[in-house]
LOTORDREN-877143 format. One record per residue: x, y, z of N, C-alpha, C, O, CB in turn. Coordinates in Angstrom, 1 decimal. Glycine has a CB too. Example, Ala and Ser with C-alpha at 12.3 -4.5 7.8 and 13.67 -1.06 7.14 Angstrom:
2
<nc1=13.2	nc2=-5.7	nc3=7.8	cac1=12.3	cac2=-4.5	cac3=7.8	cc1=13.2	cc2=-3.3	cc3=7.8	oc1=14.2	oc2=-3.3	oc3=8.5	cbc1=11.3	cbc2=-4.5	cbc3=9.0>
<nc1=12.8	nc2=-2.2	nc3=7.1	cac1=13.7	cac2=-1.1	cac3=7.1	cc1=12.9	cc2=0.0	cc3=7.9	oc1=13.4	oc2=1.1	oc3=8.0	cbc1=14.1	cbc2=-0.6	cbc3=5.7>
***
This chain:
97
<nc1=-114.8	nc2=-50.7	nc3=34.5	cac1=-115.4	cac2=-51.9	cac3=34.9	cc1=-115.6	cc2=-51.8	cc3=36.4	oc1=-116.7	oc2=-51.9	oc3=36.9	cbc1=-114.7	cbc2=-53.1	cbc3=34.5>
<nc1=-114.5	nc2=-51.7	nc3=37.3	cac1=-114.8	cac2=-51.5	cac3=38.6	cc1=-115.8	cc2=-50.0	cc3=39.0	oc1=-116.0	oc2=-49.7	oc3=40.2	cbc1=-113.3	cbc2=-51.4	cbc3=39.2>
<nc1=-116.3	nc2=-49.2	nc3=38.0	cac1=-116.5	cac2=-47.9	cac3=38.2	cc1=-118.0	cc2=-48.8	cc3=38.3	oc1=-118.4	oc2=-48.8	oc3=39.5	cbc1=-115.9	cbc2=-46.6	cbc3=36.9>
<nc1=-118.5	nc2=-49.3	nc3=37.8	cac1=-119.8	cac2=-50.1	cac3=37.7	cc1=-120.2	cc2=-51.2	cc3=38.2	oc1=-121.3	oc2=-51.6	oc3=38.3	cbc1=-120.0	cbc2=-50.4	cbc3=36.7>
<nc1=-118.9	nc2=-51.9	nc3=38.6	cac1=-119.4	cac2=-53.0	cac3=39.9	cc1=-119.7	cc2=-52.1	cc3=41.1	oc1=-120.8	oc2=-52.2	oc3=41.7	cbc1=-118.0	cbc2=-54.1	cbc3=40.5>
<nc1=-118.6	nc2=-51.1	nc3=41.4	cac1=-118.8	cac2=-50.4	cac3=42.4	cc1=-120.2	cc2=-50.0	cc3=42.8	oc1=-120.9	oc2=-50.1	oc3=43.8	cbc1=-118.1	cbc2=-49.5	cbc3=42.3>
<nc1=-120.5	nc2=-49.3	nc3=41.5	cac1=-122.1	cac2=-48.4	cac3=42.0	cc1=-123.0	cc2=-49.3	cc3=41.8	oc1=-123.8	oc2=-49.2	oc3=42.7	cbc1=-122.6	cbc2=-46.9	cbc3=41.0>
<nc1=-123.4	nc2=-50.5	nc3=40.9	cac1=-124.3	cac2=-51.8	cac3=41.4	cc1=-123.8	cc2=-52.0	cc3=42.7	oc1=-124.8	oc2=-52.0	oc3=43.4	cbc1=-124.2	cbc2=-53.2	cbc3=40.6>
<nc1=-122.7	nc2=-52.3	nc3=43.5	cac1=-122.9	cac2=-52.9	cac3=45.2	cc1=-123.6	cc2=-51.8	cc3=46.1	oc1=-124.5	oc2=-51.9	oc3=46.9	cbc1=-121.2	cbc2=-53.3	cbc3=46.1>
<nc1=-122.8	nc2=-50.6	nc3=45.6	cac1=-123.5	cac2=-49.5	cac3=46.3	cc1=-124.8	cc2=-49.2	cc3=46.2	oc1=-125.2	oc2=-48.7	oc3=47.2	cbc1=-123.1	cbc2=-48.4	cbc3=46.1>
<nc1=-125.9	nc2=-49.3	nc3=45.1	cac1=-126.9	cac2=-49.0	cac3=44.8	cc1=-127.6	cc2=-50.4	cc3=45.3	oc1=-128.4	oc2=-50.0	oc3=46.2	cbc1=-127.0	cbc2=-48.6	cbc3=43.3>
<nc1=-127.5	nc2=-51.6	nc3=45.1	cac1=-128.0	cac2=-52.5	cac3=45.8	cc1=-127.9	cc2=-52.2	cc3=47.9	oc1=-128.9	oc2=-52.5	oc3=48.6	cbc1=-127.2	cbc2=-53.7	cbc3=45.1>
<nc1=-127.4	nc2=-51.8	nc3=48.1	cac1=-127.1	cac2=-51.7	cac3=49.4	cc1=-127.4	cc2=-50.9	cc3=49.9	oc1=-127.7	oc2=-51.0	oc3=51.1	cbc1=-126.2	cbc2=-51.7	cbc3=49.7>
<nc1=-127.6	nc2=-49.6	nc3=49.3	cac1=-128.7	cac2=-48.5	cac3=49.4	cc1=-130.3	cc2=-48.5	cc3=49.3	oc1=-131.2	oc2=-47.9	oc3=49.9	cbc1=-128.3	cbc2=-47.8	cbc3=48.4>
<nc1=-130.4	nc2=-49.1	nc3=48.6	cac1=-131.8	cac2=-49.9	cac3=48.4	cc1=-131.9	cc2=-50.8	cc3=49.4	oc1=-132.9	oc2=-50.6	oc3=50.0	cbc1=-132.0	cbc2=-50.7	cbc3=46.9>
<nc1=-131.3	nc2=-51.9	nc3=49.8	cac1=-131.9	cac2=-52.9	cac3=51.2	cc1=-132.0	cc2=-52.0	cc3=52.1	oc1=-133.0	oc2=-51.6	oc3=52.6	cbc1=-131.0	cbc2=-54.2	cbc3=51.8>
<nc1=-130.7	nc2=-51.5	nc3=52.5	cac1=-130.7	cac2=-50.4	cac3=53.9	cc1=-132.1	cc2=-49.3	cc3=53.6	oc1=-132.8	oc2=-49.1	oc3=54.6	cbc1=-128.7	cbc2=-49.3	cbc3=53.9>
<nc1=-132.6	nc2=-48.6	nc3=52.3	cac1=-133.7	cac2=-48.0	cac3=52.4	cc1=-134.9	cc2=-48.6	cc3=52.9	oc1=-135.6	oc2=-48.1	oc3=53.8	cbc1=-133.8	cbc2=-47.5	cbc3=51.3>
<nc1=-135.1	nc2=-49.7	nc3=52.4	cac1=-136.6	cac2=-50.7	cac3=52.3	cc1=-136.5	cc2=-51.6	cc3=54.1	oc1=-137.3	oc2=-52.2	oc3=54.8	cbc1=-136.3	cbc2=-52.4	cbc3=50.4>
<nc1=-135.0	nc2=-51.4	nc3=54.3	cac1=-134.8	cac2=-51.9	cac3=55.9	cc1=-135.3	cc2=-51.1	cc3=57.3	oc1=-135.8	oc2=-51.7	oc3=58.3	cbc1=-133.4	cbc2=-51.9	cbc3=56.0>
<nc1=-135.0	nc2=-49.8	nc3=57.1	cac1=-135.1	cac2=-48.7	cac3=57.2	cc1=-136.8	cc2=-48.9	cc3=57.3	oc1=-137.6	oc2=-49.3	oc3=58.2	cbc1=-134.3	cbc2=-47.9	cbc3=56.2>
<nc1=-136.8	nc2=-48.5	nc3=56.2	cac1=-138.7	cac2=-47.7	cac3=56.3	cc1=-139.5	cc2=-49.3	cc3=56.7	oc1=-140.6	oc2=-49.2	oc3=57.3	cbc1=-139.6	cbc2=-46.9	cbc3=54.0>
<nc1=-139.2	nc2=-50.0	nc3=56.6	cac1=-140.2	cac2=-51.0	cac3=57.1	cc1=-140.1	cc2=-51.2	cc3=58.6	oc1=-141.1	oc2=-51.5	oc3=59.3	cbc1=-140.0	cbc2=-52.5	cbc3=56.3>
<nc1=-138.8	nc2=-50.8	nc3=59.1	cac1=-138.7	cac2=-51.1	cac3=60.5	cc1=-139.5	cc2=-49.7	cc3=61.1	oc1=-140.0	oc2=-49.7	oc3=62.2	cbc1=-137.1	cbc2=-51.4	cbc3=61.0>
<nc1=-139.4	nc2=-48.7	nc3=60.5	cac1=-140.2	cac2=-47.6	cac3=60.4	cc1=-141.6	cc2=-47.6	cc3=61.1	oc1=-142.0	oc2=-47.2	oc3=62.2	cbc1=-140.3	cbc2=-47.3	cbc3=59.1>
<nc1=-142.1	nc2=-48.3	nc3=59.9	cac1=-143.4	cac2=-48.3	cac3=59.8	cc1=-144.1	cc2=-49.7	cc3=60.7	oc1=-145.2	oc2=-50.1	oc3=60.7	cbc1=-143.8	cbc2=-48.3	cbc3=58.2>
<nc1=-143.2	nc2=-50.2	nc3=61.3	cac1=-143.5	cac2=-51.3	cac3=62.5	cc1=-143.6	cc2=-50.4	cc3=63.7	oc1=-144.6	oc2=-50.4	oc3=64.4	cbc1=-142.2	cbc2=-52.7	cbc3=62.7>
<nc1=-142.5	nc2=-49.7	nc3=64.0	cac1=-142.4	cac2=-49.2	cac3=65.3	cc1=-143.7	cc2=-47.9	cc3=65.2	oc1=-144.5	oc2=-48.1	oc3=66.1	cbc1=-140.7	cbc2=-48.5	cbc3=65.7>
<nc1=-143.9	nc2=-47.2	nc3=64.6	cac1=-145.2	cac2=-46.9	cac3=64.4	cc1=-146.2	cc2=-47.3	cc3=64.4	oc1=-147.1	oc2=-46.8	oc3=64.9	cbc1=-145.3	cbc2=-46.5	cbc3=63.8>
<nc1=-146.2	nc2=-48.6	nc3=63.8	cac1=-147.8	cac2=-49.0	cac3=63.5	cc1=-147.7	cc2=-49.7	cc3=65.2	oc1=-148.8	oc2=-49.8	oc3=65.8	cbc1=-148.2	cbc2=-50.3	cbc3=61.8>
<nc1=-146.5	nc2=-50.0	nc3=65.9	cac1=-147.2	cac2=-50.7	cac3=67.3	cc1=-147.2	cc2=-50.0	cc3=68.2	oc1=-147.6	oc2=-50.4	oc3=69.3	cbc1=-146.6	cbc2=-51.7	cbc3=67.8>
<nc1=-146.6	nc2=-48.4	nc3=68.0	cac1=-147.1	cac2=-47.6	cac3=69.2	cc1=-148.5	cc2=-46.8	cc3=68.8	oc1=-149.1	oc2=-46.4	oc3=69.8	cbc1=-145.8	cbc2=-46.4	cbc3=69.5>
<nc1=-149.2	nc2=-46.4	nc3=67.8	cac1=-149.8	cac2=-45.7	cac3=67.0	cc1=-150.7	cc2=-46.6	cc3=66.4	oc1=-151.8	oc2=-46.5	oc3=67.1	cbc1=-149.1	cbc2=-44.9	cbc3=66.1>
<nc1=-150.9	nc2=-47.1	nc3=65.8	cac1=-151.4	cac2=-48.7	cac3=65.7	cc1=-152.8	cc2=-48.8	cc3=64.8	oc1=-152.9	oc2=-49.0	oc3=63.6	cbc1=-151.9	cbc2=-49.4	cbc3=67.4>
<nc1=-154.0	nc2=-48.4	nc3=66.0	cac1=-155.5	cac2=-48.4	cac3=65.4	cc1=-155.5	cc2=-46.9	cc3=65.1	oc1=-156.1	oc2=-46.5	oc3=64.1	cbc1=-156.8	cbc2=-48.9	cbc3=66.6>
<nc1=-155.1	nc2=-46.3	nc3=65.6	cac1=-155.5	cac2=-45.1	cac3=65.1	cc1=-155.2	cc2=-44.7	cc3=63.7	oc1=-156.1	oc2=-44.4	oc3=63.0	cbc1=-155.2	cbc2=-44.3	cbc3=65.8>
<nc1=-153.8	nc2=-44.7	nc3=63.4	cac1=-153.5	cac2=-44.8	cac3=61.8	cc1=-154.8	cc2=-45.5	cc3=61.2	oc1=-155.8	oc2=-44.9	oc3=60.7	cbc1=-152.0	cbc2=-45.8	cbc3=61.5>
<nc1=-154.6	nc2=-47.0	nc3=61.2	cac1=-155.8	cac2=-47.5	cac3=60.5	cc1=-157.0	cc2=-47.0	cc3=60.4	oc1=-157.4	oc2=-46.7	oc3=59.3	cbc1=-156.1	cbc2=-48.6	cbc3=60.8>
<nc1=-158.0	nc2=-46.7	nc3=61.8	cac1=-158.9	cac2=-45.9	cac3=61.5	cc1=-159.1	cc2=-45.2	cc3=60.5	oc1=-159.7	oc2=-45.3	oc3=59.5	cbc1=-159.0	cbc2=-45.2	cbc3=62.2>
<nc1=-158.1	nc2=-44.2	nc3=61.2	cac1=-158.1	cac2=-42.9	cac3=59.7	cc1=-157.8	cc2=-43.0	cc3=58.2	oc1=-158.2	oc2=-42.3	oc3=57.3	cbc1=-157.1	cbc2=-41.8	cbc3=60.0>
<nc1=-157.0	nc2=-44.2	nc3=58.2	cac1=-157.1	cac2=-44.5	cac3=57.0	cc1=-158.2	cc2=-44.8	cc3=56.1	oc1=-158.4	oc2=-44.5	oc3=54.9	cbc1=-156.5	cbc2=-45.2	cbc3=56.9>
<nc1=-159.0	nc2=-45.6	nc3=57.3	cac1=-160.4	cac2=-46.7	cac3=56.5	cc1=-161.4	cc2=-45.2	cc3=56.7	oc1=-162.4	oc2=-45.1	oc3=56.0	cbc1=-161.1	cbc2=-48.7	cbc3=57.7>
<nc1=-161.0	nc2=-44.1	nc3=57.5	cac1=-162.4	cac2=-43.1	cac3=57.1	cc1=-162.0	cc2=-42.6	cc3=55.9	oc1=-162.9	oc2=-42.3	oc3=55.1	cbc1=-162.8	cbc2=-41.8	cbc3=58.1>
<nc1=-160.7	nc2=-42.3	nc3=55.5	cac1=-160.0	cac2=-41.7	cac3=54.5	cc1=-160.6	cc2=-42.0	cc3=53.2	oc1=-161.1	oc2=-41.2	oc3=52.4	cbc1=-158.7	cbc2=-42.2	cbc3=54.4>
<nc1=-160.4	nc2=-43.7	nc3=53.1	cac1=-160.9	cac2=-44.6	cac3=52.3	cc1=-162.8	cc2=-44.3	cc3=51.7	oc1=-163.4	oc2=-44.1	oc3=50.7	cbc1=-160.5	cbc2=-45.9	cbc3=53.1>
<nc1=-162.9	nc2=-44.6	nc3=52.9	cac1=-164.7	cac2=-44.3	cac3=52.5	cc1=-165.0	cc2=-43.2	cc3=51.9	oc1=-165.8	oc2=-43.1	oc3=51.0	cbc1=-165.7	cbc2=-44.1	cbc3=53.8>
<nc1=-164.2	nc2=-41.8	nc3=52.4	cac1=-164.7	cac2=-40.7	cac3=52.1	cc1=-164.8	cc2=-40.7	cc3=50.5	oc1=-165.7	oc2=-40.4	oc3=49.8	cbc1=-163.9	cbc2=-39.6	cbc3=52.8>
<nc1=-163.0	nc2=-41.4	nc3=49.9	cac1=-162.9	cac2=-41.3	cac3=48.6	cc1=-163.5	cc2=-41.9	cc3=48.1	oc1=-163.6	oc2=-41.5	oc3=46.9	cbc1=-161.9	cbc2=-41.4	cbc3=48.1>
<nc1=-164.6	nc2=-43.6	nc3=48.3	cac1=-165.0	cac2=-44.5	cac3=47.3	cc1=-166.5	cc2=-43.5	cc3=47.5	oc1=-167.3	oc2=-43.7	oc3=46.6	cbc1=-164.8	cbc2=-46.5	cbc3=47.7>
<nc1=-166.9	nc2=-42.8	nc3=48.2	cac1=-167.9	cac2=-41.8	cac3=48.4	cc1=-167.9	cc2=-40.9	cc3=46.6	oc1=-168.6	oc2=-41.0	oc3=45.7	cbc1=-167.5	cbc2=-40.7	cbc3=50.1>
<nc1=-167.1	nc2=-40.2	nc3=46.9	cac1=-166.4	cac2=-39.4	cac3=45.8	cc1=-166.3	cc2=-40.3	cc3=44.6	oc1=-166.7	oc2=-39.8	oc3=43.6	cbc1=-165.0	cbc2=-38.8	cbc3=46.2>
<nc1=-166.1	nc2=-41.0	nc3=44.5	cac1=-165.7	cac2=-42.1	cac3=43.3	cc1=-167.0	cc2=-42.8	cc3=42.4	oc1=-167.1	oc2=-43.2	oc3=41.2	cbc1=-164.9	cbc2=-43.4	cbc3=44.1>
<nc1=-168.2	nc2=-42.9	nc3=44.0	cac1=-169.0	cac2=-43.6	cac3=43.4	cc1=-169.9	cc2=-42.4	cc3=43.0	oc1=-170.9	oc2=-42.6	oc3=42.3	cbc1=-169.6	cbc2=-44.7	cbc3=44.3>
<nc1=-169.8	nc2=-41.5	nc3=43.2	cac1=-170.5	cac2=-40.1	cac3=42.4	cc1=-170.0	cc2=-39.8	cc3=41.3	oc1=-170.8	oc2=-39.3	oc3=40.5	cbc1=-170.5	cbc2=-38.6	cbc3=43.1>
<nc1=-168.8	nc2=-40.0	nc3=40.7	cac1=-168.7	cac2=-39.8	cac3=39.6	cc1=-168.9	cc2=-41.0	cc3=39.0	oc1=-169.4	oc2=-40.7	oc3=37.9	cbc1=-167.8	cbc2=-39.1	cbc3=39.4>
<nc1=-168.7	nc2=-42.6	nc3=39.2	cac1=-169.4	cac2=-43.1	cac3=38.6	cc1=-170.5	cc2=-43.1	cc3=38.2	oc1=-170.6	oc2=-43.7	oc3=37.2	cbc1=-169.2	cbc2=-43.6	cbc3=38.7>
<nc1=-171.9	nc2=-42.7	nc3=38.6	cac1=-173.1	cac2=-42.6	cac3=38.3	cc1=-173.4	cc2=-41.9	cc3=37.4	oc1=-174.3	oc2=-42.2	oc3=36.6	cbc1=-173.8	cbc2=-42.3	cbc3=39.0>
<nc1=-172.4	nc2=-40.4	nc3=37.4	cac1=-171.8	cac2=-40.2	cac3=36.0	cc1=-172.2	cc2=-40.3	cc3=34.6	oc1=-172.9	oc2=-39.9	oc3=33.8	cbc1=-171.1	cbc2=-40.7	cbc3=35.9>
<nc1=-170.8	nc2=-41.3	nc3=35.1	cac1=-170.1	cac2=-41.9	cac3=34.2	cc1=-170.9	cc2=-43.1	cc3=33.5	oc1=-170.8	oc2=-43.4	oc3=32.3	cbc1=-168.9	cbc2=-42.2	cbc3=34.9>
<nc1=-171.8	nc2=-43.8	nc3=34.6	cac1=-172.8	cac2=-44.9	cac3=34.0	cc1=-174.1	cc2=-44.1	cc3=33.3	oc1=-175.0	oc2=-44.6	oc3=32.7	cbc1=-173.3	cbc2=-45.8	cbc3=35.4>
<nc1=-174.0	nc2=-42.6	nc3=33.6	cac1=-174.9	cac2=-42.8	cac3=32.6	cc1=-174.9	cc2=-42.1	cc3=30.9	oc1=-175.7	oc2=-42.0	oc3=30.0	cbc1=-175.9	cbc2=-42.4	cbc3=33.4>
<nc1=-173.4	nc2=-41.9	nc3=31.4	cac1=-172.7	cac2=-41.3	cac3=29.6	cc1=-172.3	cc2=-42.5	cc3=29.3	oc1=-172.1	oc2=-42.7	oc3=28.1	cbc1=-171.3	cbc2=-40.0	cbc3=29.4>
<nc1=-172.0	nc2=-43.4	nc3=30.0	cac1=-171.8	cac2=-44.9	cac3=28.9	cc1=-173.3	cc2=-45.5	cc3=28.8	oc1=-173.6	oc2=-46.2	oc3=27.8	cbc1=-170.7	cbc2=-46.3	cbc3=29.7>
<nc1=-174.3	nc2=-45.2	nc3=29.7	cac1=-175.1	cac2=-45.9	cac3=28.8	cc1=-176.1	cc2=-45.1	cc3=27.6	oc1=-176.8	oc2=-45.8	oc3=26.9	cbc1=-175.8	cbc2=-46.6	cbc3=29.6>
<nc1=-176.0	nc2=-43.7	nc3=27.3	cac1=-176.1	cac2=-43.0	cac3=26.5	cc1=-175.4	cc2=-43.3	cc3=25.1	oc1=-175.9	oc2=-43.3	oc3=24.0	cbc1=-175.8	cbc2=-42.0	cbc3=27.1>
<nc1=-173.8	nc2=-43.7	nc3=25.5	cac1=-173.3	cac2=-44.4	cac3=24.1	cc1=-173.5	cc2=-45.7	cc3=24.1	oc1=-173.1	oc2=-46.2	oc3=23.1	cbc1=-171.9	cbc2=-44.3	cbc3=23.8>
<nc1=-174.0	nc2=-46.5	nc3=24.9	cac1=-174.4	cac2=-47.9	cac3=24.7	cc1=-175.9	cc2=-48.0	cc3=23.5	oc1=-176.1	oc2=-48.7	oc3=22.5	cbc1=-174.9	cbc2=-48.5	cbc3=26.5>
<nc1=-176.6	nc2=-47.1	nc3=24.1	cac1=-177.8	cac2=-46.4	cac3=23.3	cc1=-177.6	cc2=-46.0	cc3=21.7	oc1=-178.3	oc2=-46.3	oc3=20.8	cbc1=-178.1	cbc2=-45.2	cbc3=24.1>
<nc1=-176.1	nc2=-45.0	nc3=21.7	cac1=-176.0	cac2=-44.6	cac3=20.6	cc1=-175.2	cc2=-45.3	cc3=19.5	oc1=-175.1	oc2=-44.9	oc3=18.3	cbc1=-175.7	cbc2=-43.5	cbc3=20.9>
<nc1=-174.3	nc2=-47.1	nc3=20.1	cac1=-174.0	cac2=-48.1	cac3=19.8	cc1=-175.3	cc2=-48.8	cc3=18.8	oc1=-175.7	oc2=-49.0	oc3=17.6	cbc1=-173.7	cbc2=-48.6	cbc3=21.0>
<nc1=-175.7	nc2=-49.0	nc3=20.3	cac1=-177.5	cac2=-49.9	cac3=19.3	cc1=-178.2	cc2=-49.7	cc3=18.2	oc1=-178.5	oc2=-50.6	oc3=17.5	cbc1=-178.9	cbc2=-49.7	cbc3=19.9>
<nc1=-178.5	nc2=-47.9	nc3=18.1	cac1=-178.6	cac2=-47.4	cac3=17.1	cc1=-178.0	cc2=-47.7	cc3=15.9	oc1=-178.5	oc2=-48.2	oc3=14.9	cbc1=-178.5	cbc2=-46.5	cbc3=17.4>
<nc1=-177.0	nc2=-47.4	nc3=16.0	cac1=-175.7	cac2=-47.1	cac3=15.0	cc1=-175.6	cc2=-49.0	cc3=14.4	oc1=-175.3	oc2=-49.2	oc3=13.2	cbc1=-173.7	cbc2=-46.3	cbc3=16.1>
<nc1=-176.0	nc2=-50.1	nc3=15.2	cac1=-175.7	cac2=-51.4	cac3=14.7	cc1=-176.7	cc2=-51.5	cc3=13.7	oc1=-176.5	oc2=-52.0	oc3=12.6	cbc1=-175.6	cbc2=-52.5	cbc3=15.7>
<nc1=-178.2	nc2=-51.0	nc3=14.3	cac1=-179.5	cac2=-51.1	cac3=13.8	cc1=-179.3	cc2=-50.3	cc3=12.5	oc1=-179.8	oc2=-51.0	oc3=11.5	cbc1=-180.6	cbc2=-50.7	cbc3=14.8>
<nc1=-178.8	nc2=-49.1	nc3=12.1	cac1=-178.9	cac2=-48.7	cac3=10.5	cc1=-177.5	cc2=-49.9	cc3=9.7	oc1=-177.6	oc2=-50.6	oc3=8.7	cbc1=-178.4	cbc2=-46.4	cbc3=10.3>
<nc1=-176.6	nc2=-49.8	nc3=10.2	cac1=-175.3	cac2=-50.5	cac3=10.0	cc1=-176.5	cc2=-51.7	cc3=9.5	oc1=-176.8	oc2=-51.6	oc3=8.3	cbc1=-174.1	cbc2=-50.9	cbc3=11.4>
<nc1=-177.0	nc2=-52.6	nc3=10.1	cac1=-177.6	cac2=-54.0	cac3=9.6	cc1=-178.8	cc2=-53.8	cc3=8.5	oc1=-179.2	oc2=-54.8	oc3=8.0	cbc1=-178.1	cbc2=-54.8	cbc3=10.9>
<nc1=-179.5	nc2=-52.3	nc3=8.1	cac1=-180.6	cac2=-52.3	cac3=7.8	cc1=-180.0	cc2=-51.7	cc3=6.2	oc1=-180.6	oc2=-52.0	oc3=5.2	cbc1=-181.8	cbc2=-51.4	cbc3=8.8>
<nc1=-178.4	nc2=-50.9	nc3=6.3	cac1=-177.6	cac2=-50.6	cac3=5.4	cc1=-176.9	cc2=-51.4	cc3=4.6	oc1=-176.5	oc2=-50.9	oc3=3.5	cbc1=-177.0	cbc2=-50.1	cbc3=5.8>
<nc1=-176.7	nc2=-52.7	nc3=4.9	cac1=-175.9	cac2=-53.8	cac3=4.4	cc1=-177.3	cc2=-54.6	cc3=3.8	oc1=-177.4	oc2=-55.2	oc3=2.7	cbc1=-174.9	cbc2=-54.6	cbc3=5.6>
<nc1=-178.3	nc2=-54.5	nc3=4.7	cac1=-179.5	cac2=-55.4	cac3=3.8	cc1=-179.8	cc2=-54.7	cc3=2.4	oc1=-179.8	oc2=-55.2	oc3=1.3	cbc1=-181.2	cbc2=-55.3	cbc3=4.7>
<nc1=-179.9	nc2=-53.2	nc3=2.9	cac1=-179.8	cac2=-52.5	cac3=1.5	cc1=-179.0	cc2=-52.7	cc3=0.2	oc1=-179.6	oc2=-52.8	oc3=-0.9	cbc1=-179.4	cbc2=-51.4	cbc3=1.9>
<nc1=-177.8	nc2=-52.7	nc3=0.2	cac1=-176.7	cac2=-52.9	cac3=-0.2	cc1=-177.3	cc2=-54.1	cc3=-0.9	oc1=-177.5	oc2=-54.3	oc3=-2.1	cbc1=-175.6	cbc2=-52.9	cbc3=0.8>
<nc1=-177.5	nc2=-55.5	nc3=0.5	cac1=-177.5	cac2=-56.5	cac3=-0.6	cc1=-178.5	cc2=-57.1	cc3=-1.4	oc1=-178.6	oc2=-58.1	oc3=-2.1	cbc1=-177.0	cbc2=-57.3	cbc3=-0.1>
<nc1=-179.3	nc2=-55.9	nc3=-1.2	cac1=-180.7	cac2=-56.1	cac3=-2.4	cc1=-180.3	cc2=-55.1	cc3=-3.5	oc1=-180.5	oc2=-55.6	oc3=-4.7	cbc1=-182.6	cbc2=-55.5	cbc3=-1.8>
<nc1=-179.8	nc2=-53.7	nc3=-3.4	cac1=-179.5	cac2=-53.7	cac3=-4.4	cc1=-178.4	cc2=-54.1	cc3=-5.3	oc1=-178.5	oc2=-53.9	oc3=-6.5	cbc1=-179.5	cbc2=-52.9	cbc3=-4.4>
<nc1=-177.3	nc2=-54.8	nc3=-4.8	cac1=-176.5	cac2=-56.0	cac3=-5.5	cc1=-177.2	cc2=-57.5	cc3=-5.9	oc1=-176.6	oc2=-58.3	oc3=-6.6	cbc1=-175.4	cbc2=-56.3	cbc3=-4.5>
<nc1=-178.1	nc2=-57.7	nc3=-5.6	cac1=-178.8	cac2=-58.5	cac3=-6.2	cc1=-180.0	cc2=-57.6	cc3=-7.8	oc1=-180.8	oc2=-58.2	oc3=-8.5	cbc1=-179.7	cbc2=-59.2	cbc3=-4.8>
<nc1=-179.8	nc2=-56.9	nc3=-7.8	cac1=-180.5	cac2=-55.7	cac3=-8.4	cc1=-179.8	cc2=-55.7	cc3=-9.7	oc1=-180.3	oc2=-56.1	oc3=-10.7	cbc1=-180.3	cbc2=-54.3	cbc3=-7.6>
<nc1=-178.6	nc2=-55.2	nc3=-9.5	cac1=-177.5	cac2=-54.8	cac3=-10.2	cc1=-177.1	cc2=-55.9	cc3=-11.2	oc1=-176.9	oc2=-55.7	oc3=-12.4	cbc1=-176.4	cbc2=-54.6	cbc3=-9.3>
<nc1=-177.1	nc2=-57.5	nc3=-10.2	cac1=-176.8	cac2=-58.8	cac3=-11.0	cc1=-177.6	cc2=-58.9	cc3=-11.9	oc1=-177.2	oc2=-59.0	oc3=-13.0	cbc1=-176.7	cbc2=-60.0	cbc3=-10.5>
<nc1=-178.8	nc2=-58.9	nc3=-11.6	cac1=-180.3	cac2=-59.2	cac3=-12.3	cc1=-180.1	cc2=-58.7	cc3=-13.7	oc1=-179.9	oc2=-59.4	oc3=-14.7	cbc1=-181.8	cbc2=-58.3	cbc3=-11.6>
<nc1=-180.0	nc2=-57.3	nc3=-13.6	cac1=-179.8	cac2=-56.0	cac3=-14.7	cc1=-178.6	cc2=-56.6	cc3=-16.0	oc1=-178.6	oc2=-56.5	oc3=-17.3	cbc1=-178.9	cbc2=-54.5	cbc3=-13.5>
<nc1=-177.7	nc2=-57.1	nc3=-15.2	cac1=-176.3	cac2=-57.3	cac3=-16.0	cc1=-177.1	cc2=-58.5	cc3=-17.0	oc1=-177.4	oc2=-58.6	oc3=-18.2	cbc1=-174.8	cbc2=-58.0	cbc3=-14.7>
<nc1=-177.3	nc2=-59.3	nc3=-15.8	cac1=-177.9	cac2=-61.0	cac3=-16.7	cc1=-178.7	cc2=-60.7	cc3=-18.1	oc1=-178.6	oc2=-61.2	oc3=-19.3	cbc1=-179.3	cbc2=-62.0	cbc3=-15.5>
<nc1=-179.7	nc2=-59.7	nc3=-17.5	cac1=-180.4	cac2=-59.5	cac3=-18.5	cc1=-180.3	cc2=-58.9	cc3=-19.6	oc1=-181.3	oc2=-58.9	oc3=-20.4	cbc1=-181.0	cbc2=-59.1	cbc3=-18.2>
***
């Protein structure tokens, strides 16, 4: 039992002191270093939504290829069940008779 209080205080305390640590980190950096980090981040950024938006165009146009091949597929689906339910009206007719 003490074997496991122990390592919860320690593991908690390791974890603040880490997250204490790197945030104070990343203050004294960001206020000596500052715009420039950001800069480069936000060209970073562009470069990838650049890249991103090329493969979505893609991608928009193999979904709408299956959007297409959806439409299709609803249009026999509905013209198949009409089928169906004329020849089940078919079938009843037959029986009655």
């Amino acid at each position: 039992m003490l074997f496991y209080l122990t390592n919860m205080v320690l593991d908690v305390f390791w974890g603040a002191s880490f997250w204490t640590v790197r945030k104070i980190s990343n203050g004294i950096i960001y206020v000596f270093v500052g715009g420039k980090i950001q800069q480069e981040y936000i060209e970073d950024k562009q470069y990838e939504t650049i890249i991103l938006t090329k493969e979505n165009i893609e991608q928009d146009n193999h979904i709408q290829m299956l959007l297409e091949r959806t439409e299709s597929q609803e249009i026999q689906i509905k013209t198949l069940t009409v089928s169906i339910e004329k020849l089940s009206e078919i079938i009843k007719n037959k029986r009655l008779a």
